[in-house]
TIGU-722527 format. One record per residue: residue number from 1; residue in three letters; x, y negated, z negated of N, C-alpha, C in turn. Coordinates in pm, whole numbers, plus 32768, in hexadecimal, padded with zeros to 4 digits. Layout:
N
+-----+------+------+------+------+-------+-------+-------+------+------+------+
: seq : type : n.px : n.py : n.pz : ca.px : ca.py : ca.pz : c.px : c.py : c.pz :
+-----+------+------+------+------+-------+-------+-------+------+------+------+
: NUM :  ALA :    X :    Y :    Z :     X :     Y :     Z :    X :    Y :    Z :
...
+-----+------+------+------+------+-------+-------+-------+------+------+------+
END
This chain:
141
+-----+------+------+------+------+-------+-------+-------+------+------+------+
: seq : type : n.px : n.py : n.pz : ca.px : ca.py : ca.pz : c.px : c.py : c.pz :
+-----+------+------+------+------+-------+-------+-------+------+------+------+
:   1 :  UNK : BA30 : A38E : 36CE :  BA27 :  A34E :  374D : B9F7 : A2BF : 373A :
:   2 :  UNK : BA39 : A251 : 3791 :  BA15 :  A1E2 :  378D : B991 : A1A9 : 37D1 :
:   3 :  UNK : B93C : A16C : 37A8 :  B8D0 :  A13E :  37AE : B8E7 : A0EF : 382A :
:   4 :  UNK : B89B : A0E2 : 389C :  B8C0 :  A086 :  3948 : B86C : 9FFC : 38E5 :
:   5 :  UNK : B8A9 : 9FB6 : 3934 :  B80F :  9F4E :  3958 : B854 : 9ED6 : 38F1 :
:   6 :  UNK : B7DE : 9E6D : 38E8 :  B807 :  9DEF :  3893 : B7EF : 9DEE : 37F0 :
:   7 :  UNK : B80A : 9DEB : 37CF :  B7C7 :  9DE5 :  3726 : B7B6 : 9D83 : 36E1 :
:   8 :  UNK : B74D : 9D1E : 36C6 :  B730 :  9CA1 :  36A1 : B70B : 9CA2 : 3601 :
:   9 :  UNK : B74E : 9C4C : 35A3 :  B705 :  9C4D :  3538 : B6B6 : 9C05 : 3524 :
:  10 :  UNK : B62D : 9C43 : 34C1 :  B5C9 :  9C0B :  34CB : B579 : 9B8C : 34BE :
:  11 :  UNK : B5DB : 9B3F : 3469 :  B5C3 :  9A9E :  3483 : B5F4 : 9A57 : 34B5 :
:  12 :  UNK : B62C : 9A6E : 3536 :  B666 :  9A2E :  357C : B620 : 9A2F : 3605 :
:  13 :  UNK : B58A : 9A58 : 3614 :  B531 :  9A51 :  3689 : B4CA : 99D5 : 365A :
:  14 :  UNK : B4AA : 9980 : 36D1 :  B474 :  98DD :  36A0 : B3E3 : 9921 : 36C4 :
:  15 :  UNK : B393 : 9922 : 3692 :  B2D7 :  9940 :  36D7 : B2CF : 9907 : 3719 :
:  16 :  UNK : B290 : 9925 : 3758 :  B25F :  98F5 :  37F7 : B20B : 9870 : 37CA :
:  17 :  UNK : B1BF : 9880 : 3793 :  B15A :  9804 :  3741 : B186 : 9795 : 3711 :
:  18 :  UNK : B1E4 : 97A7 : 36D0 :  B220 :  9725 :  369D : B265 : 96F0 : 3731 :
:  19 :  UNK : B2A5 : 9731 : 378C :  B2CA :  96C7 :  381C : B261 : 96C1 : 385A :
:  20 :  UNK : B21A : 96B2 : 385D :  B15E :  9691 :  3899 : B15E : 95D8 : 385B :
:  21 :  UNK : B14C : 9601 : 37CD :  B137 :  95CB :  3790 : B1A0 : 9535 : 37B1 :
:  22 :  UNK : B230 : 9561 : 378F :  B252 :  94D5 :  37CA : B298 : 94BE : 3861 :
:  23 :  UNK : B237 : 9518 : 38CA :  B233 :  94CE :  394D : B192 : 945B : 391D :
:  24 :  UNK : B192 : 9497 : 38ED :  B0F1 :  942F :  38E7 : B0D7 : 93B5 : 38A5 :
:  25 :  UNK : B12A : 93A0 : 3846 :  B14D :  9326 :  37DA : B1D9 : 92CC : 384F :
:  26 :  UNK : B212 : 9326 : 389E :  B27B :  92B2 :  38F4 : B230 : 9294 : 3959 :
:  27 :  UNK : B1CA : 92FA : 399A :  B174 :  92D1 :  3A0A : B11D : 9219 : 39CD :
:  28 :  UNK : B0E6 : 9256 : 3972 :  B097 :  91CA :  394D : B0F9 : 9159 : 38F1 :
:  29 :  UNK : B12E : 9167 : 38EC :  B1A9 :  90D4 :  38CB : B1BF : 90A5 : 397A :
:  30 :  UNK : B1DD : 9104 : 39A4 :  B20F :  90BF :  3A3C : B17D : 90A4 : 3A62 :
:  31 :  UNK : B0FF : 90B8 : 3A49 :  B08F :  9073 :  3AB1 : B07B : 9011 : 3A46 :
:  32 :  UNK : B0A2 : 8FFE : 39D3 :  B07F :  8F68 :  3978 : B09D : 8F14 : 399E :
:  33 :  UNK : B150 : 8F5A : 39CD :  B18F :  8EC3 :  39EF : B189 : 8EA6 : 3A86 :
:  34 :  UNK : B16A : 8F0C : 3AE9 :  B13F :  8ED9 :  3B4E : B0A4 : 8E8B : 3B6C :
:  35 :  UNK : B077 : 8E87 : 3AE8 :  AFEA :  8E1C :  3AD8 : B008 : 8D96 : 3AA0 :
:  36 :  UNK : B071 : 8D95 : 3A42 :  B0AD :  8D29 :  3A0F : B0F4 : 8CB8 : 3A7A :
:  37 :  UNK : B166 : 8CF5 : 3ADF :  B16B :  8CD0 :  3B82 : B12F : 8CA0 : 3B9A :
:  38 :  UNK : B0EB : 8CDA : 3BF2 :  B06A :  8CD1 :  3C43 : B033 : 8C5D : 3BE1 :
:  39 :  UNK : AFD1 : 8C59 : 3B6D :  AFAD :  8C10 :  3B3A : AFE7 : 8B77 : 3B36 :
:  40 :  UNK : B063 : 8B5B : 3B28 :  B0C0 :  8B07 :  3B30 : B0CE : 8A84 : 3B8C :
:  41 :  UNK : B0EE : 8B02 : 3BCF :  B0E8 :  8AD3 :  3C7A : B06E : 8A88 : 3C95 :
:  42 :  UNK : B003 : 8AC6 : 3CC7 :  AFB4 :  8A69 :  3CB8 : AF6E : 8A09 : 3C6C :
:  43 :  UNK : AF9D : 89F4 : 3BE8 :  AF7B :  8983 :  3BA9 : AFC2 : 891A : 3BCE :
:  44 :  UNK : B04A : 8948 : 3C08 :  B0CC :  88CF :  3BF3 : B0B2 : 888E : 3C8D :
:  45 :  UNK : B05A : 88CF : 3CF1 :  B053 :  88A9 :  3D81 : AFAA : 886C : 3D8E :
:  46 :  UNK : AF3C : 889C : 3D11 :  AEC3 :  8821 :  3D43 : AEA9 : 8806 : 3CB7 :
:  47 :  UNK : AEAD : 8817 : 3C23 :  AE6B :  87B8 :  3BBC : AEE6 : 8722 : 3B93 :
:  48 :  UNK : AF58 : 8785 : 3B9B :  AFDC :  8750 :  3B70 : AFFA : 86BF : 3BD2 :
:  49 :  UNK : AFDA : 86BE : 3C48 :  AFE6 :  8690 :  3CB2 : AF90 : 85E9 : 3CAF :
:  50 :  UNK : AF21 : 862E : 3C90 :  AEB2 :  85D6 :  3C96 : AE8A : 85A2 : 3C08 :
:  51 :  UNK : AEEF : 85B6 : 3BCA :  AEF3 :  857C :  3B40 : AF4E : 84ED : 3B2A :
:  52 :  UNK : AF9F : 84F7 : 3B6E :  AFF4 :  848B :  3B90 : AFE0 : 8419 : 3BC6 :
:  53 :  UNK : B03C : 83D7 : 3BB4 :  AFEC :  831A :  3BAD : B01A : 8317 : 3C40 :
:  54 :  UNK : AFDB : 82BC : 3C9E :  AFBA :  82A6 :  3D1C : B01B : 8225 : 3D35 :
:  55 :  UNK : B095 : 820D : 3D7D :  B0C8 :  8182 :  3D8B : B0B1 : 819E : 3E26 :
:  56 :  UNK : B0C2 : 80F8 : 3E57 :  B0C9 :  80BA :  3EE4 : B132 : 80B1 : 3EF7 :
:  57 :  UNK : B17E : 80AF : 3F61 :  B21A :  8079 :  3F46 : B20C : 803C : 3FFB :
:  58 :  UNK : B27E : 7FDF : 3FE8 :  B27C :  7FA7 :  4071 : B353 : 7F95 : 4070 :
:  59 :  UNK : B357 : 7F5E : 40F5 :  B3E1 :  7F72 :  4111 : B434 : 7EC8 : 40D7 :
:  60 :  UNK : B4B2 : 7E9C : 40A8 :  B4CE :  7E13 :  40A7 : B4D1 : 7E0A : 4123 :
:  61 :  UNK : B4CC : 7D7E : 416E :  B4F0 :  7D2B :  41F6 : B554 : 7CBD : 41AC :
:  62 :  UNK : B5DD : 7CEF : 41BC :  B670 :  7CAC :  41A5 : B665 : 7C46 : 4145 :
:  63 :  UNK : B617 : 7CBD : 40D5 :  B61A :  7C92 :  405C : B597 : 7C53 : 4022 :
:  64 :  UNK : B576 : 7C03 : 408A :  B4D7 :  7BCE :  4067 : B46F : 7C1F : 4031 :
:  65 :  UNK : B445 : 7C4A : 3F98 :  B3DE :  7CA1 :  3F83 : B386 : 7C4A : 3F21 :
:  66 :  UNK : B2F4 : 7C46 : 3F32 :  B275 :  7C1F :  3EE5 : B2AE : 7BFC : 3E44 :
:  67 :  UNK : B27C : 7BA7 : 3E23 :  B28E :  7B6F :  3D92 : B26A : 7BE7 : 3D4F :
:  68 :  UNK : B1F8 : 7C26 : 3D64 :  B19E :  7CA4 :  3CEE : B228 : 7CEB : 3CCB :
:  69 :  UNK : B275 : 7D30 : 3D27 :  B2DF :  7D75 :  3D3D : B33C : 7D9B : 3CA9 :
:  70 :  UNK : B37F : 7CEF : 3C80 :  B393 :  7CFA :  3C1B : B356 : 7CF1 : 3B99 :
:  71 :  UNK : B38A : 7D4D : 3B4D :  B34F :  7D4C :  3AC1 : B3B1 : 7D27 : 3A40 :
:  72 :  UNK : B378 : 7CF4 : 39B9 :  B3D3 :  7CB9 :  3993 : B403 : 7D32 : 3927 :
:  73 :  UNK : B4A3 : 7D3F : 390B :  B4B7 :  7DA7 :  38E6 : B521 : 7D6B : 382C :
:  74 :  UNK : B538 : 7DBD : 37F5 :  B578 :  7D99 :  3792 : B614 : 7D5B : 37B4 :
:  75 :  UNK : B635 : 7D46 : 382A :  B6C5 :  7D03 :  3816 : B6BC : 7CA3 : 38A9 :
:  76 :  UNK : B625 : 7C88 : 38D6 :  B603 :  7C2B :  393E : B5AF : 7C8B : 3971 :
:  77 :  UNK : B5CB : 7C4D : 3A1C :  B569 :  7CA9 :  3A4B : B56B : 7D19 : 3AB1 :
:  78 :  UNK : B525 : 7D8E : 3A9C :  B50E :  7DE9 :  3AEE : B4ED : 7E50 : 3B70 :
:  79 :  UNK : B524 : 7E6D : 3BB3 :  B4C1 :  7EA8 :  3C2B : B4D5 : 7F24 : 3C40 :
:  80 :  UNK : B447 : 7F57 : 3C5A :  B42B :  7FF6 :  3C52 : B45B : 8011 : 3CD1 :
:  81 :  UNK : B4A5 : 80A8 : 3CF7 :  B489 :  80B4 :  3D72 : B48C : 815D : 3D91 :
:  82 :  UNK : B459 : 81A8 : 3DD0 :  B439 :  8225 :  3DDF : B4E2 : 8273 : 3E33 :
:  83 :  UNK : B4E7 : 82B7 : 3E02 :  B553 :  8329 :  3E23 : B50E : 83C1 : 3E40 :
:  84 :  UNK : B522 : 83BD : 3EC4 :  B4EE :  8481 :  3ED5 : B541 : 84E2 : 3E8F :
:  85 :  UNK : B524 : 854D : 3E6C :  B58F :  85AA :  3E61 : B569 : 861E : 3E39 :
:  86 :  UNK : B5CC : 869C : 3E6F :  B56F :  870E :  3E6B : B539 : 873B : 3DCA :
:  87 :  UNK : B4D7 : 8773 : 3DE7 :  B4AC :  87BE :  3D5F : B4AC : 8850 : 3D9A :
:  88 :  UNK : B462 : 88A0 : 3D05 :  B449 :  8920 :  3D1A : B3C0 : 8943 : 3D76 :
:  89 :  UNK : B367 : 890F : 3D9C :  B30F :  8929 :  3DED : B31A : 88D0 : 3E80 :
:  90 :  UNK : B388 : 8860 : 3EC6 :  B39D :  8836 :  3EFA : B3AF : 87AA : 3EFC :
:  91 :  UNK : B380 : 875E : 3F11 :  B3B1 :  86D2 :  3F0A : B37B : 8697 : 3E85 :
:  92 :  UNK : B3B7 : 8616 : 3E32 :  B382 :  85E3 :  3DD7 : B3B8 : 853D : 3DF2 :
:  93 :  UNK : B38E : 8506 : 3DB5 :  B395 :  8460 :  3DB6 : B380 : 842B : 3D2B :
:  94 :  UNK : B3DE : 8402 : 3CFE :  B433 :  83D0 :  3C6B : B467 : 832E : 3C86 :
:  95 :  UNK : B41C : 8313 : 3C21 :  B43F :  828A :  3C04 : B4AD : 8246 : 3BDD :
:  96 :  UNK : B4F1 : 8218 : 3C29 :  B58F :  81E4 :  3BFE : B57A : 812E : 3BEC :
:  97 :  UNK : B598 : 8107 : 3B8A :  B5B1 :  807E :  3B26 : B64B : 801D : 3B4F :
:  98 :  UNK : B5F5 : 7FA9 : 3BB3 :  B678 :  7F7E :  3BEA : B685 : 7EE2 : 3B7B :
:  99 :  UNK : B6EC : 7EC0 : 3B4A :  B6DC :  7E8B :  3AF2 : B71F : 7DDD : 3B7B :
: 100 :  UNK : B69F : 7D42 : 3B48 :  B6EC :  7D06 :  3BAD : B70A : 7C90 : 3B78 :
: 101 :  UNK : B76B : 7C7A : 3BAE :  B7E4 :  7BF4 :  3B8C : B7E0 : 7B6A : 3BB6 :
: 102 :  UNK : B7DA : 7B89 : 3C19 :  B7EB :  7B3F :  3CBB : B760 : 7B2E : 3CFC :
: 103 :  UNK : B708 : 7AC0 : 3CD7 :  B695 :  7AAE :  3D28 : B684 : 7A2B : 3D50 :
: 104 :  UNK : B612 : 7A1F : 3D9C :  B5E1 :  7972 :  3DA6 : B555 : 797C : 3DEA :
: 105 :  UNK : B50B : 790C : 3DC8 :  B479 :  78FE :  3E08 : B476 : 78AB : 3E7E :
: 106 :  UNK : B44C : 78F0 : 3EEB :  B455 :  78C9 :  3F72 : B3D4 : 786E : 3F6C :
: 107 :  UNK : B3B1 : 77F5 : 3FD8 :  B352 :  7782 :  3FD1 : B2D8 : 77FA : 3FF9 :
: 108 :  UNK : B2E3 : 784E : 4032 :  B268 :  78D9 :  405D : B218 : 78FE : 3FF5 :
: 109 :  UNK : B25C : 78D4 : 3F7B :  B243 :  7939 :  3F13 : B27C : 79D9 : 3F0C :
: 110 :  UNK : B2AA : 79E2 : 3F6A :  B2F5 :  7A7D :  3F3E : B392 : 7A5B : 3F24 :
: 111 :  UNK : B3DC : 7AB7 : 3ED0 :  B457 :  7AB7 :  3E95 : B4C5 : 7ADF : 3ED0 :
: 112 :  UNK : B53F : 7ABD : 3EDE :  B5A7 :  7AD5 :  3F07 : B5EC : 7B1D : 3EA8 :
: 113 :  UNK : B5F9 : 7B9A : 3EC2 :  B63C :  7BE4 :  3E72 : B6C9 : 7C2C : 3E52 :
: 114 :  UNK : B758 : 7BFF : 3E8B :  B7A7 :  7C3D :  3E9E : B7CE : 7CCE : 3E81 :
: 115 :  UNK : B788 : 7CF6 : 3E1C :  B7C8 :  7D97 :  3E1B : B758 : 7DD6 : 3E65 :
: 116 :  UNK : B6E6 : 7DB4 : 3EC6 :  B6C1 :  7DEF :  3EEB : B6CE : 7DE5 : 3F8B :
: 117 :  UNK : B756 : 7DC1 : 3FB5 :  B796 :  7D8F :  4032 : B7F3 : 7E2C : 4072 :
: 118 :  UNK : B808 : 7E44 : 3FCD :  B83E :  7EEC :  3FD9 : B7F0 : 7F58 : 3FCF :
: 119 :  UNK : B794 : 7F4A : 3FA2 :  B755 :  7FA8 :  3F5E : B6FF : 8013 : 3FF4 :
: 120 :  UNK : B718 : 807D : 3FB7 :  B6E9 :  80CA :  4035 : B650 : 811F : 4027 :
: 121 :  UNK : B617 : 8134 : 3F94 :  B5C6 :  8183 :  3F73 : B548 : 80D3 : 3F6C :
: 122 :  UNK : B4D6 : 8145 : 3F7C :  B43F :  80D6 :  3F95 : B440 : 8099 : 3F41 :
: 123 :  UNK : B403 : 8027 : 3F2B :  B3F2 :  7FDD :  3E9F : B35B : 7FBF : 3E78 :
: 124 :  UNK : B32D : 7FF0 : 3E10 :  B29D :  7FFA :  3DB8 : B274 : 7F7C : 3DAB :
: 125 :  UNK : B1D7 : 7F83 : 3DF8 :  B1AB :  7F14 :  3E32 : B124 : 7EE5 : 3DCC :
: 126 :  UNK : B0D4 : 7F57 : 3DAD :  B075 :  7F65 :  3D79 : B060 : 802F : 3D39 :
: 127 :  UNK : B028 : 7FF6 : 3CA1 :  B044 :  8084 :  3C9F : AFB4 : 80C7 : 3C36 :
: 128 :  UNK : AF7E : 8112 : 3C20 :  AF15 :  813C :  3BC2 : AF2B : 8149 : 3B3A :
: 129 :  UNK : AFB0 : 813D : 3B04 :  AFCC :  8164 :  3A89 : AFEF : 80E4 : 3A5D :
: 130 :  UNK : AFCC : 80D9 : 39D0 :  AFF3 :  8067 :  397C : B057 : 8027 : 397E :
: 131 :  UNK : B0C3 : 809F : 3981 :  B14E :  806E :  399F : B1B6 : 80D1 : 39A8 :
: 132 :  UNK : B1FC : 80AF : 39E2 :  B289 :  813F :  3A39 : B2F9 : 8132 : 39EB :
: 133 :  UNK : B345 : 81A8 : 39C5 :  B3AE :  8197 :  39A5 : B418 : 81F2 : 3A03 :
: 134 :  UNK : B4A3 : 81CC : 39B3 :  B4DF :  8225 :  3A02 : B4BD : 82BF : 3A1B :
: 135 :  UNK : B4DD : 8300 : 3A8A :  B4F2 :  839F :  3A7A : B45E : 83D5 : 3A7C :
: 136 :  UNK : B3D0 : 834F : 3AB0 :  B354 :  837E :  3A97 : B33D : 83CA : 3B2C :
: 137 :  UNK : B31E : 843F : 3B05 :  B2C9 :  8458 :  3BB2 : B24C : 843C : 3BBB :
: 138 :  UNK : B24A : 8412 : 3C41 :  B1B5 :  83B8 :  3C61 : B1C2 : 840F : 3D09 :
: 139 :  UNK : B13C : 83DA : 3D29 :  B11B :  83F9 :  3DAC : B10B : 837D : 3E1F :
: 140 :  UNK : B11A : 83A0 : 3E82 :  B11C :  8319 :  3F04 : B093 : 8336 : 3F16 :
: 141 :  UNK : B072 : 82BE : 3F6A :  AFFD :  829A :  3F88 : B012 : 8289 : 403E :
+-----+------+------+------+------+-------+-------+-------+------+------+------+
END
């Protein structure tokens, strides 16, 4: 007579212990890296933040911007000017390098600047850091 039922051979049952074992090694990888996150996050929103060099920026008036403005750059001269754009925690402000051609010194003392007649992003007025380059993120003031 045939035997009812299931018939399992014997190494082919997993112990109960060893799946204990790695719910508990995936449990704590997933709370590492949800500390690593978390950790992240807030570095990149108050040390990260406040680590960054501080510029002023003001708007051109049809072109007319402050002598300080320009800086002198390796193929003449320079002007910084801030570009928003999104990041991974929300807004960021990156330094874009307008390179200028076309200027003249108004009897005011401030400069006539033609490429900044187009220019639509703020232009770096005063800033905390030694000196900006392209692609630097900085913070507004």
């Amino acid at each position: 007579m045939k035997a009812k039922g299931k018939h399992v051979a014997a190494g082919s049952v997993k112990p109960e212990g060893t799946w204990k074992t790695s719910r508990m090694v995936y449990l704590c990888v997933a709370a590492v890296y949800f500390i690593v996150v978390v950790g992240s996050t807030v570095y990149s929103l108050t040390a990260y933040r406040d680590s960054l060099p501080q510029v002023e920026l003001i708007q051109a008036e049809k072109g007319n911007v402050p002598a300080e403005c320009l800086i002198p750059g390796p193929d003449g001269m320079l002007m910084n000017t801030v570009e928003r754009q999104d990041g991974p925690w929300g807004k960021r402000y990156v330094v874009k390098q307008l390179s200028v051609f076309a200027y003249q010194e108004l009897p005011d003392g401030r400069m006539f600047v033609y490429e900044a007649v187009s220019n639509e992003n703020p232009i770096v007025l005063r800033s905390t850091a030694d000196f900006l380059y392209e692609g630097m993120e900085v913070r507004i003031s």
